[in-house]
PLY file of the C-alpha trace (Angstrom):
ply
format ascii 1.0
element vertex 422
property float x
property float y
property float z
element edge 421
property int vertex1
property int vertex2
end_header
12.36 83.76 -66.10
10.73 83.28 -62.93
8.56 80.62 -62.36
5.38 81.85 -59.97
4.86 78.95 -56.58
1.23 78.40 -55.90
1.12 79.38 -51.34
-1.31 76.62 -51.17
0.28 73.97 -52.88
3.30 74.09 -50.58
1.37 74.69 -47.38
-0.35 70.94 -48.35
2.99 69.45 -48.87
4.58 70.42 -45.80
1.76 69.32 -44.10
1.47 65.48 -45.61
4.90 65.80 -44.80
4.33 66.68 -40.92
1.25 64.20 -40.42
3.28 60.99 -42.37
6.09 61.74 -39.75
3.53 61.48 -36.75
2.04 58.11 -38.11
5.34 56.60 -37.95
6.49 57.52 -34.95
3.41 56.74 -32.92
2.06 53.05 -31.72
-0.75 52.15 -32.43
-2.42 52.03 -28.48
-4.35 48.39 -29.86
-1.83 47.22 -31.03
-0.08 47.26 -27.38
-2.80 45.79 -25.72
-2.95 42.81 -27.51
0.47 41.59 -26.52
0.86 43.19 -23.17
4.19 43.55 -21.40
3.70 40.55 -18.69
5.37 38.39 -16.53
3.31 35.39 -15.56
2.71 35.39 -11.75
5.08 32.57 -9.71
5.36 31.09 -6.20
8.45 29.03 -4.80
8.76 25.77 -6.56
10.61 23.71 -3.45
8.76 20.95 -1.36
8.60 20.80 2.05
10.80 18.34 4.05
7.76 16.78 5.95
4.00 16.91 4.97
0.70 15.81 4.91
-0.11 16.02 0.76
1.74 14.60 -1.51
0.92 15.83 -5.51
1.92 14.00 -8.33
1.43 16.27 -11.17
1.68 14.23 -14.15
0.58 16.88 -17.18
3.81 19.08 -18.84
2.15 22.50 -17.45
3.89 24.07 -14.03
1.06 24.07 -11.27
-0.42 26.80 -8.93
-1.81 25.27 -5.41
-4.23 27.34 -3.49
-5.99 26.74 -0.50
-9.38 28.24 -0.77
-8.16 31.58 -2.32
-4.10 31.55 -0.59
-1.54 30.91 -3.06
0.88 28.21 -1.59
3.42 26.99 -4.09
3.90 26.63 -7.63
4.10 22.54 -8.67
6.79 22.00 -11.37
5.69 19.78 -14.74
5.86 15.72 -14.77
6.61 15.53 -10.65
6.55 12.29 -9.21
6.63 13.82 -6.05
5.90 17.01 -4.56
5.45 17.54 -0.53
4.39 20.11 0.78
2.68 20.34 4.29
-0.88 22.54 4.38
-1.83 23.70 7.20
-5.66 22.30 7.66
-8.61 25.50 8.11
-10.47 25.74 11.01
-13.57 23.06 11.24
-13.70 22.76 7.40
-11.93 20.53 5.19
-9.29 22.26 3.04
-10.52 23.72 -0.18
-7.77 22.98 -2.59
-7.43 24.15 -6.25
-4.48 24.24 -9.07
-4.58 26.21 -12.31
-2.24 25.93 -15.10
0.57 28.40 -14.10
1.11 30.02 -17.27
-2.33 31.47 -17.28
-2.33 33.66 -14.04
-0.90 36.68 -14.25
-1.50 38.07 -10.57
-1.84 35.67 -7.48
-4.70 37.38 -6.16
-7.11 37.19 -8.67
-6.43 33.95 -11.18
-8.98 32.96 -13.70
-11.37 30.34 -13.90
-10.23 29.98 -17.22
-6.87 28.34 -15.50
-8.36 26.35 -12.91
-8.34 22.45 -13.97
-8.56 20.85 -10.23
-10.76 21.41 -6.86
-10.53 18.86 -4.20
-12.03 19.00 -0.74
-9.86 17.43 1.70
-9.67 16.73 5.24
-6.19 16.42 5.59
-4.23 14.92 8.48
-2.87 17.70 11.28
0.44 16.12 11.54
2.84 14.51 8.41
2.98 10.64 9.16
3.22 9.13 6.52
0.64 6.36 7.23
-1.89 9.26 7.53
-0.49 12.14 4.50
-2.76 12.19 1.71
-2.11 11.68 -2.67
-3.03 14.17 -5.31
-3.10 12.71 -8.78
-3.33 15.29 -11.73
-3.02 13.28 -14.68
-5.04 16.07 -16.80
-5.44 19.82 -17.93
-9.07 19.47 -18.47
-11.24 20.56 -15.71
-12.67 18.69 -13.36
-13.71 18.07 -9.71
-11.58 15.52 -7.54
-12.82 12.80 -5.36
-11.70 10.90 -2.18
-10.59 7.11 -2.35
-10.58 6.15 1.18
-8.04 3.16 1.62
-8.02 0.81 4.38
-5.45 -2.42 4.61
-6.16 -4.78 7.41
-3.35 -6.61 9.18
-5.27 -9.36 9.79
-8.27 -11.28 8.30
-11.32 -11.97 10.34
-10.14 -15.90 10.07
-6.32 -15.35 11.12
-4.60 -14.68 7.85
-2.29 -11.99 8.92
-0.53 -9.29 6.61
2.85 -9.96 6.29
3.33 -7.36 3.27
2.75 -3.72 2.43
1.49 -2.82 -0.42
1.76 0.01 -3.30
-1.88 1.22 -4.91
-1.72 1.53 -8.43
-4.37 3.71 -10.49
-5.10 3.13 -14.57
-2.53 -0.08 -15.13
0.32 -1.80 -13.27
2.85 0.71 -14.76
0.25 4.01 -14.04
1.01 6.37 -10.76
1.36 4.98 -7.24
-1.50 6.47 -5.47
-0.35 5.23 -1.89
1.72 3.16 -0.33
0.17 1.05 3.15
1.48 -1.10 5.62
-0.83 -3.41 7.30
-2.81 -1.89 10.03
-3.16 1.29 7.73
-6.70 3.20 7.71
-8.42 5.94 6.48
-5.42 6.47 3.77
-6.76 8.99 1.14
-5.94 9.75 -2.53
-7.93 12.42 -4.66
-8.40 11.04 -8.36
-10.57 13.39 -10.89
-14.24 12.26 -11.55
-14.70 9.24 -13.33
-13.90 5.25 -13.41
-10.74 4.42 -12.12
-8.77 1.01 -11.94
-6.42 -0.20 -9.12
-3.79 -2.41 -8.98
-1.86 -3.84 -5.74
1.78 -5.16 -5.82
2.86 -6.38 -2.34
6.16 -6.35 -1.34
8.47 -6.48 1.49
11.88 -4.97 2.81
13.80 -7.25 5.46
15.11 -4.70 8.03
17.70 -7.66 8.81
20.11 -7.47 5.65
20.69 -5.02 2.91
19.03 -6.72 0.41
16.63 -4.39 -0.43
13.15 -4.43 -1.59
11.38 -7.91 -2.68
8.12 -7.77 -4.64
6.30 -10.69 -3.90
2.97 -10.73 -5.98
0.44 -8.74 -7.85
-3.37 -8.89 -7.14
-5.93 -6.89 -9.71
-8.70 -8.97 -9.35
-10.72 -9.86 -6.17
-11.75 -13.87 -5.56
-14.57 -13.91 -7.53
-12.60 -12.45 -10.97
-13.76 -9.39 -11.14
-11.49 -5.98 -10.98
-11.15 -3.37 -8.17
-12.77 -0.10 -9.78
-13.84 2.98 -8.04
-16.34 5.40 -9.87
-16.22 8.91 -8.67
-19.17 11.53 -9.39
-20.77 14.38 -7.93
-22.95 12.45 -5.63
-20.31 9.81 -4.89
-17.61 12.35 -4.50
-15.73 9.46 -1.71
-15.46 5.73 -1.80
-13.76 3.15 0.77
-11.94 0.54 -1.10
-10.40 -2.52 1.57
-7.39 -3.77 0.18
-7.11 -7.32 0.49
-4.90 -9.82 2.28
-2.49 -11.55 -0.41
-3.51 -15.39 -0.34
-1.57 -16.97 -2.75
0.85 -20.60 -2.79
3.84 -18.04 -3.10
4.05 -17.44 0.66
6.88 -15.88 2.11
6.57 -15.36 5.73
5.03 -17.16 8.35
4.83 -17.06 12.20
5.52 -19.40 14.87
4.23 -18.84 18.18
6.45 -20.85 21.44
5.00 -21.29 24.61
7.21 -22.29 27.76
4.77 -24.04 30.08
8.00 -25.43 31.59
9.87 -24.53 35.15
13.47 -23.76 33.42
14.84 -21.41 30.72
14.64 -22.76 27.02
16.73 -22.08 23.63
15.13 -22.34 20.49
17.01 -23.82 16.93
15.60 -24.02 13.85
16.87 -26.14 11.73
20.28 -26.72 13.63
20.66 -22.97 14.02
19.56 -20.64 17.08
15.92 -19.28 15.70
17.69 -15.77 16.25
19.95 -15.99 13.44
16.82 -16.37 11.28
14.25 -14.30 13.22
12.87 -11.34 10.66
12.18 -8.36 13.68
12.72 -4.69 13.60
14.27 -5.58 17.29
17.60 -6.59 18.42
17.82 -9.82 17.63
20.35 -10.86 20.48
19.22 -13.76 22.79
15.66 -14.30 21.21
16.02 -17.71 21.34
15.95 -17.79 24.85
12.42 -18.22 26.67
12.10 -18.08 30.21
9.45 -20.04 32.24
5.68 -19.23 31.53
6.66 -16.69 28.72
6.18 -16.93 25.23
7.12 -15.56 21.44
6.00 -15.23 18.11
8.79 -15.54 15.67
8.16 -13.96 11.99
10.31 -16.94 10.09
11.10 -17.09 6.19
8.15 -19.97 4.94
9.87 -23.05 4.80
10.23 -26.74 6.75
11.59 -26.96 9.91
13.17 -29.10 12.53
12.75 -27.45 15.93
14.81 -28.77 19.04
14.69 -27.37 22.59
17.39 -27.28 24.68
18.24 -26.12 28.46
20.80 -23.59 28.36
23.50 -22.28 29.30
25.91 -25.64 28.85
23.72 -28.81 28.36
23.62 -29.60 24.87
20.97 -32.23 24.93
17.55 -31.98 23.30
15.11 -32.01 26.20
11.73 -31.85 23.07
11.38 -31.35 19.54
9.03 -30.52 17.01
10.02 -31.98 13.46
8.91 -31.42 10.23
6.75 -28.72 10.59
5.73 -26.45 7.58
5.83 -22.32 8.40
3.56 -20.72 6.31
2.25 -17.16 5.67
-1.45 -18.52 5.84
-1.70 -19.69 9.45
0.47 -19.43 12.54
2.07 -22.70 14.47
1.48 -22.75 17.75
4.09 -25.13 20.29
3.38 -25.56 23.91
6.88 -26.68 25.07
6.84 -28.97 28.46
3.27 -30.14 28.14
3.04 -34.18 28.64
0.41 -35.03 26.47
1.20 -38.19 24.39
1.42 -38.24 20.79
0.38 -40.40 17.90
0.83 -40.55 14.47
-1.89 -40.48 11.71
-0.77 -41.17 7.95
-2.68 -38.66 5.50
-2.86 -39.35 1.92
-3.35 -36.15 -0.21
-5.43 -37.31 -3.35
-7.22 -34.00 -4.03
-5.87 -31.73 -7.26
-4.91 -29.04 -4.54
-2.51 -28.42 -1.63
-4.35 -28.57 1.81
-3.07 -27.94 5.27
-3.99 -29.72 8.32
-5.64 -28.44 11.74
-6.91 -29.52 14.92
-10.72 -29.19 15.34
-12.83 -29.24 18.62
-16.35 -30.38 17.74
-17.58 -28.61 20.54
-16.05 -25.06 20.59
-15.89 -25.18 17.03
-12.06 -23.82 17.54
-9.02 -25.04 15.07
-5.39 -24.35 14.97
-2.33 -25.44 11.92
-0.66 -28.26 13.10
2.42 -27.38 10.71
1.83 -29.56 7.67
1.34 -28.06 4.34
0.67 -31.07 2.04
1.13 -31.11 -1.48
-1.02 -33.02 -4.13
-0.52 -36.84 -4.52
1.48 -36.44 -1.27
1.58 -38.87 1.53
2.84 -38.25 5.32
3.25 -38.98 8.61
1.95 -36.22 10.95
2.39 -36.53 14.83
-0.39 -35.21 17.22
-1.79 -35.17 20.43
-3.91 -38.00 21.74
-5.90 -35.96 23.23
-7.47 -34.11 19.58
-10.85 -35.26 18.87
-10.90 -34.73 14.98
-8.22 -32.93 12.76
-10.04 -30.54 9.16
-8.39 -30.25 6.05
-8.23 -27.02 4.28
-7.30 -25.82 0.86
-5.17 -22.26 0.77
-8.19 -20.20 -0.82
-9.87 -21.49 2.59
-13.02 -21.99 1.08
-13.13 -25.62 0.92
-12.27 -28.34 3.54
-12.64 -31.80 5.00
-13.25 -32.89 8.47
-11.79 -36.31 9.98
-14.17 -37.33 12.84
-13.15 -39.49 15.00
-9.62 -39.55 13.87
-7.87 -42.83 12.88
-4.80 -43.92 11.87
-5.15 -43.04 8.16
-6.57 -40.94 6.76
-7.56 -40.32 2.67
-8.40 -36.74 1.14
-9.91 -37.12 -1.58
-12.94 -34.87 -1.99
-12.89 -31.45 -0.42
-16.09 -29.57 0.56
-17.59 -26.47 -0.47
-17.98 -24.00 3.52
0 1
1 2
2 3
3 4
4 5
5 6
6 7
7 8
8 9
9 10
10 11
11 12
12 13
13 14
14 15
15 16
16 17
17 18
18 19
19 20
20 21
21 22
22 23
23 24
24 25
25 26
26 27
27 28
28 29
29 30
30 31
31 32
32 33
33 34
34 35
35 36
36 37
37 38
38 39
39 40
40 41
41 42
42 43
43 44
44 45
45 46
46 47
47 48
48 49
49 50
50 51
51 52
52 53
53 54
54 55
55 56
56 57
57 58
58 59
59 60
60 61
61 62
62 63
63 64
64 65
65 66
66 67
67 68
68 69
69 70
70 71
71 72
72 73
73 74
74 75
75 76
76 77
77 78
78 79
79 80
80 81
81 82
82 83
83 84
84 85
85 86
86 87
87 88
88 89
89 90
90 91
91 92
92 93
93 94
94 95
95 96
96 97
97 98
98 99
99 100
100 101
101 102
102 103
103 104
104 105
105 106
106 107
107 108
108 109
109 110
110 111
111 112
112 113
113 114
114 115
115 116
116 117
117 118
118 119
119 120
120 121
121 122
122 123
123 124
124 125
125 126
126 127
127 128
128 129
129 130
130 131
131 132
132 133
133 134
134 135
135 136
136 137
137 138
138 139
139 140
140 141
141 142
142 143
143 144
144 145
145 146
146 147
147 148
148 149
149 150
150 151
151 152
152 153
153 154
154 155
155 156
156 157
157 158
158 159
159 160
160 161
161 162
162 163
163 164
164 165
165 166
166 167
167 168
168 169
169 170
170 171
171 172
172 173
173 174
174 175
175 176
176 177
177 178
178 179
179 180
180 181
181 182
182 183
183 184
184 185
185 186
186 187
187 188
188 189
189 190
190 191
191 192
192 193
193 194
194 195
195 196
196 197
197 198
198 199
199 200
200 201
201 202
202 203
203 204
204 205
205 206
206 207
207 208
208 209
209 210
210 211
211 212
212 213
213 214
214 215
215 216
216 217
217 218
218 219
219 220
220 221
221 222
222 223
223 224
224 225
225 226
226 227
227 228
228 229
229 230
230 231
231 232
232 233
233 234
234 235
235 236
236 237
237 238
238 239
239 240
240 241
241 242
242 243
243 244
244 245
245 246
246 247
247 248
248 249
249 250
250 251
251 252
252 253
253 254
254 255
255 256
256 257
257 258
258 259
259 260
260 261
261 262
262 263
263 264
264 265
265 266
266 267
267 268
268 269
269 270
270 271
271 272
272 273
273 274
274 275
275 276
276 277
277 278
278 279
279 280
280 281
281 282
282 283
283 284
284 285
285 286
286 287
287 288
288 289
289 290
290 291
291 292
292 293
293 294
294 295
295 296
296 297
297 298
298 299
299 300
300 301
301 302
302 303
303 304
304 305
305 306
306 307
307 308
308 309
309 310
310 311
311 312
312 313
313 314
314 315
315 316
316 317
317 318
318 319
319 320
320 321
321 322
322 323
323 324
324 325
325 326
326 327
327 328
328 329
329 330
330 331
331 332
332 333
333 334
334 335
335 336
336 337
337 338
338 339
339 340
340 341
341 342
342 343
343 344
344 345
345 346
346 347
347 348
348 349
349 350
350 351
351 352
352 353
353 354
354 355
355 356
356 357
357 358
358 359
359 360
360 361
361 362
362 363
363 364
364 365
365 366
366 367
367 368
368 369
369 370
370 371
371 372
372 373
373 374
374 375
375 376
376 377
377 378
378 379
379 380
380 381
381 382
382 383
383 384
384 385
385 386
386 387
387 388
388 389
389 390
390 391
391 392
392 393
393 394
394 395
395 396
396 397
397 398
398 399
399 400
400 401
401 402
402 403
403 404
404 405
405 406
406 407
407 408
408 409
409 410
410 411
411 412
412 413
413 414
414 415
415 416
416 417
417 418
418 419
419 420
420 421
């Protein structure tokens, strides 16, 4: 028996057949464009040997860099570090920007979704590094960056000279060096993202005469009157000038002694029994320092500490022709020794009955000029101190240099006991 096949029936199998094989082997257009195909755009990754920005990138994202709209180089994750040398536009300052890397799929045209950092710049033609600029980036939200505008002094307006350089510290002693400055340093900038910021300064100091490496002396985050060193950085304070200040502190570690030779003949210096060369910190050859010749003089940078100095006539005699004994070096104030003057000296015993350490300078009451004699006394202490008849009154001062005590005339002793406020 034959069974009769409806046409129509098969005709609308074979085609649900036909269409269910075209769904299957089609994709779905959407569905590609929703996860596209893609590299991520990149630029090279090295630093420069020399430069005039330095970026510490601080945030776990890779960094773009662009000047204005160039692309210049790609800033790896947590870098300490990078360098990289930009040369600075025609008469603008440089127009720098960083988006997060893994957002920008072509160099020429990166979204604003990826930008996190602008900073307007005028950065330094050549790469010194007294004059290279710091880029923190401690954040993947967006925001404009400011200018901090550092300036370290090597000398106070009152003689206290900078003996140490110092390292800027932003957020906390253990947050990002900003900047590093030696003393003399200006105009040194760092770009920090709108907002408050704290600093911190450790000082410290290398001695180019051994291999002992770096020393950190102190840390200052407060100024004199107690309060911290912030900056605040907005859109209508977009730069600030912060001056760093001169470490004053008992912990001194340097000092300077300054040796005039008034006399006709050739001098050599010891310091404490030993040729002042041997303990001389200079960047200089050290080799036959101690030697002055006639109407000449020197400034020796010696470790703070008591000294005996002797003079004697080289090159064979071995007899002390002056000396200058018991005389304090200090990083506060410089000694100053005019060697074959005849002037006479006497002696003046000081008692030290204050509760703070004071040192002791000549004072003319009629230029209203002083100079350290060399004695750093302690509290409670008593001493001897030889000086030239021909001083008309001798000032006390404390090491914060804010309080002090004149002796007018002088006499033979001499009691400090109350100090006053200048």
């Amino acid at each position: 028996m034959r069974i009769p096949i409806n046409l129509s029936s098969g005709l609308l199998i074979i085609l649900i057949i036909f269409i269910s094989c075209d769904l299957t082997d089609t994709p779905d257009p959407d569905e590609s464009m929703i996860q596209p195909n893609r590299e991520r755009a990149t630029l090279p990754k090295e630093p420069d040997p020399s430069g005039n920005l330095v970026i510490i990138n601080r945030i776990n994202e890779n960094l773009l860099l662009y000047e204005s709209q160039n692309p210049i180089r790609e800033i790896p994750a947590l870098t300490d570090s990078f360098l990289i040398h930009i040369e600075q536009p025609f008469n603008r300052a440089s127009n720098l920007k960083l988006y997060l890397a893994n957002d920008v799929y072509d160099l020429e045209s990166p979204p604003n979704s990826a930008l996190i950092r602008r900073w307007e710049v005028p950065l330094a033609e050549n790469d010194a590094k007294p004059t290279r600029a710091t880029w923190l980036v401690q954040s993947s939200e967006e925001s404009y960056d400011g200018t901090v505008y550092l300036y370290y002094p090597d000398s106070t307006d009152y003689g206290l000279s900078a003996l140490y350089n110092v390292d800027v510290f932003e957020g906390a002693k253990t947050g990002s060096k900003v900047a590093s400055l030696s003393p003399g340093t200006q105009n040194k900038k760092a770009g920090l993202s709108y907002g408050i910021h704290y600093l911190y300064f450790l000082y410290w100091y290398s001695n180019p005469n051994d291999n002992s490496g770096r020393s950190n002396i102190d840390w200052k985050d407060e100024d004199d009157e107690g309060n911290n060193f912030i900056v605040s950085l907005n859109a209508i304070l977009d730069s600030v000038h912060v001056d760093i200040p001169i470490l004053r502190t008992p912990a001194y570690r340097l000092g300077e002694m300054h040796i005039y030779n008034s006399s006709d003949n050739l001098i050599q210096v010891y310091a404490n029994s030993r040729l002042i060369e041997e303990i001389v910190v200079t960047d200089d050859n050290r080799q036959n320092l101690s030697i002055i010749p006639p109407g000449y003089d020197y400034a020796f940078l010696l470790p703070e500490a008591n000294y005996n100095f002797v003079i004697q006539s080289p090159p064979n005699s071995s007899n002390d022709i002056e000396y200058l004994l018991d005389i304090d070096v200090v990083e506060l104030h410089r000694v100053q020794w005019i060697v074959g003057d005849t002037f006479v000296n006497e002696n003046v015993l000081v008692d030290n009955q204050c509760n703070e350490p004071v040192t002791i300078h000549s004072f003319d009451p009629n230029t209203q000029t002083e100079g350290y004699l060399g004695y750093l006394m302690n509290t409670n202490e008593t001493r001897s101190i030889e000086i030239s008849s021909t001083l008309h009154a001798l000032k006390a001062w404390n090491l914060s240099l804010d309080k002090s005590l004149l002796l007018y005339p002088i006499e033979n002793n001499w009691i400090i006991d109350v100090l006053n406020e200048e």
